[in-house]
C-alpha positions in Angstrom: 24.4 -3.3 -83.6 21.6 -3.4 -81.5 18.8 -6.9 -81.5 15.9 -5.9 -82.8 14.4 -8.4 -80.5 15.2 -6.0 -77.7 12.7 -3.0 -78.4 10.0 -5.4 -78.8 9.2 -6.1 -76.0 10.1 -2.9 -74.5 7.7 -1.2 -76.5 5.1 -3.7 -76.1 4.7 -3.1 -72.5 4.9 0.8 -73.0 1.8 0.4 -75.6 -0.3 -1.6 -73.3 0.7 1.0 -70.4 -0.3 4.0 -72.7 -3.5 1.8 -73.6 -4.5 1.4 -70.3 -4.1 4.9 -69.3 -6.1 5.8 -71.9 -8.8 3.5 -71.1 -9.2 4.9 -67.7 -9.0 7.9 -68.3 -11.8 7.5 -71.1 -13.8 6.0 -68.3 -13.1 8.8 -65.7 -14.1 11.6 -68.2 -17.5 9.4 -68.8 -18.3 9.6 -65.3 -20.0 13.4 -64.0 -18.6 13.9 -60.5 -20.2 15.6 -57.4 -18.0 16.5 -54.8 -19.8 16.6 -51.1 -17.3 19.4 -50.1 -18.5 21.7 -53.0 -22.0 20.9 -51.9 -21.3 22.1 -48.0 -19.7 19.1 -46.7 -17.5 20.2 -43.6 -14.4 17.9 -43.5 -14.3 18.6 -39.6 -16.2 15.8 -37.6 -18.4 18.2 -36.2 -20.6 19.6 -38.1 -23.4 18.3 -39.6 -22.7 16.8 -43.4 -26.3 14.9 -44.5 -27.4 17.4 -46.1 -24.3 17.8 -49.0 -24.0 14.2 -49.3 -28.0 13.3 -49.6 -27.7 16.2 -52.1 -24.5 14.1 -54.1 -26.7 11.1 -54.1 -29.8 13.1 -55.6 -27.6 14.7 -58.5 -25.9 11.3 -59.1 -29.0 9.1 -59.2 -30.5 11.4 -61.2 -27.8 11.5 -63.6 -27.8 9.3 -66.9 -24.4 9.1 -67.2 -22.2 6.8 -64.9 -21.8 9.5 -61.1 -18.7 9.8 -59.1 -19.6 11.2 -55.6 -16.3 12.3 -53.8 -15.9 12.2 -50.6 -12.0 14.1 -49.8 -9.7 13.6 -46.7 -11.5 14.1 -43.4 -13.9 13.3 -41.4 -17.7 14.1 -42.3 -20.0 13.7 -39.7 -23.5 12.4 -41.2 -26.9 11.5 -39.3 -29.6 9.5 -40.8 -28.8 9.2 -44.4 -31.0 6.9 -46.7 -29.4 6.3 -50.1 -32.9 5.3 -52.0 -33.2 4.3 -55.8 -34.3 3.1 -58.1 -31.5 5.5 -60.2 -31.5 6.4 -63.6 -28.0 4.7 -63.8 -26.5 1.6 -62.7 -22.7 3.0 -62.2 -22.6 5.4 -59.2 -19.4 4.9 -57.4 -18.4 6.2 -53.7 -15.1 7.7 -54.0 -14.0 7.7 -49.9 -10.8 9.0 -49.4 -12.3 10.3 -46.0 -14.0 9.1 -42.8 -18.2 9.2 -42.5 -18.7 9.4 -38.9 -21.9 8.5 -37.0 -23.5 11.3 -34.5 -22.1 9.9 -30.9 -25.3 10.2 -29.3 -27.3 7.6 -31.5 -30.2 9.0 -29.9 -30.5 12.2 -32.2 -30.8 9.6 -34.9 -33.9 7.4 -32.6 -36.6 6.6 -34.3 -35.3 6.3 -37.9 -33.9 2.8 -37.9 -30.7 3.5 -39.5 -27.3 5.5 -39.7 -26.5 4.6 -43.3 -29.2 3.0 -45.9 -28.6 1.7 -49.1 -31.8 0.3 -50.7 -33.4 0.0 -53.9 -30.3 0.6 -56.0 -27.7 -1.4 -58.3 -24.3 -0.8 -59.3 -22.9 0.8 -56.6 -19.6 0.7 -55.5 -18.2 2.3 -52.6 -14.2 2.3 -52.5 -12.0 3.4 -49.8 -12.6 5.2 -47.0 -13.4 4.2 -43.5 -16.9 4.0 -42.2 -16.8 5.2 -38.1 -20.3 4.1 -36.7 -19.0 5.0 -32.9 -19.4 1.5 -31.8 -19.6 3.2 -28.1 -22.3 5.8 -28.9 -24.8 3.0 -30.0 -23.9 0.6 -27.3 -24.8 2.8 -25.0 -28.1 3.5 -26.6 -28.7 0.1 -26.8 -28.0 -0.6 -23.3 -30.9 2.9 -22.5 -33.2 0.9 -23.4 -35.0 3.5 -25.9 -35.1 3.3 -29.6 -31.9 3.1 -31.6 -30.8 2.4 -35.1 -29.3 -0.1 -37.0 -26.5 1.1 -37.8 -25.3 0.9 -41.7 -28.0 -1.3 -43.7 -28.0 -2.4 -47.6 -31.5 -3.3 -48.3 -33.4 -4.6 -51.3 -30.2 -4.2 -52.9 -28.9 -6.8 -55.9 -25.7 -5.3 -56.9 -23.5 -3.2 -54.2 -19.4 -3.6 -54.5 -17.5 -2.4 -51.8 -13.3 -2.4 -51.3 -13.9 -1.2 -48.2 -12.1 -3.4 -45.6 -11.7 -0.8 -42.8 -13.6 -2.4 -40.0 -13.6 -1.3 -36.3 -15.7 -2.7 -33.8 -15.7 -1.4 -29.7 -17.7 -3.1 -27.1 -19.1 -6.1 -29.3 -19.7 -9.3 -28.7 -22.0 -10.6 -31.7 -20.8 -9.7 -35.2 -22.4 -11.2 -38.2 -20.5 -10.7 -41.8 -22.5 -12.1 -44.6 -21.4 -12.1 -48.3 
């Protein structure tokens, strides 16, 4: 005869499982997503992307309800792109699974200040992904003398989560991470 004891525990764990699946789901369904790729994002590294992602963060900023923008497997080459709030919602999440690449020739980008800017927004998060500022291309500008961005910038910003831990950095001699 089997213990009684024995399924407890068992199905204890397969509750809580089913629970938490649930859960997420739940929160998934909540969540309106924009996909860049639907909105003209190529996934090549070549041609131009700002437009379909600038047009991901419009939709999901304007949104009420919690925004997934998804950015799929590739890489998505994007010039000057400011992600500016305040948002309707606080819960717009960066779904990377790709690479955002930086124009080579910082120039095209000159006068603008920055590759990537985040300001005047809360609750974002940004998860995955790998952020490709062409560490080379903006040396080199730099080193031209002329006018060159920043780079990526979060500004006027009190609540930003990233799990983005995909760093690399050519030709660099002075690197500042602050948390």
């Amino acid at each position: 005869m089997a213990n009684p004891r024995s399924l407890t525990y068992p199905a204890a764990a397969v509750f809580a499982w089913l629970m938490m699946a649930i859960s997420i789901t739940n929160v998934d369904a909540a969540a309106v997503t924009f996909s860049v790729s639907s909105l003209g994002a190529k996934a090549d590294g070549t041609t131009d992307s700002t437009k379909a992602f600038l047009s991901a963060w419009s939709n999901a900023c304007a949104s009420v309800n919690p925004a997934v923008i998804y950015v799929p497997a590739g890489r998505f080459l994007l010039g000057n792109a400011v992600f500016s709030g305040p948002c309707k919602n606080n819960a717009i999440t960066f779904r990377i699974a790709g690479t955002l690449v930086a124009p080579s020739d910082y120039q095209v980008i000159g006068n603008d200040g920055n590759w990537l800017l985040f300001q005047h927004v809360n609750g974002v998060t940004i998860s995955g992904g790998v952020l490709d500022g062409q560490g080379t291309g903006l040396w080199d500008c730099k080193s031209s003398g002329k006018s060159c961005p920043s780079g990526a910038t979060v500004s006027l910003t009190s609540s930003l989560i990233s799990s983005m831990v995909n760093f690399f950095i050519k030709k660099s001699w002075n690197v500042v991470s602050t948390v």
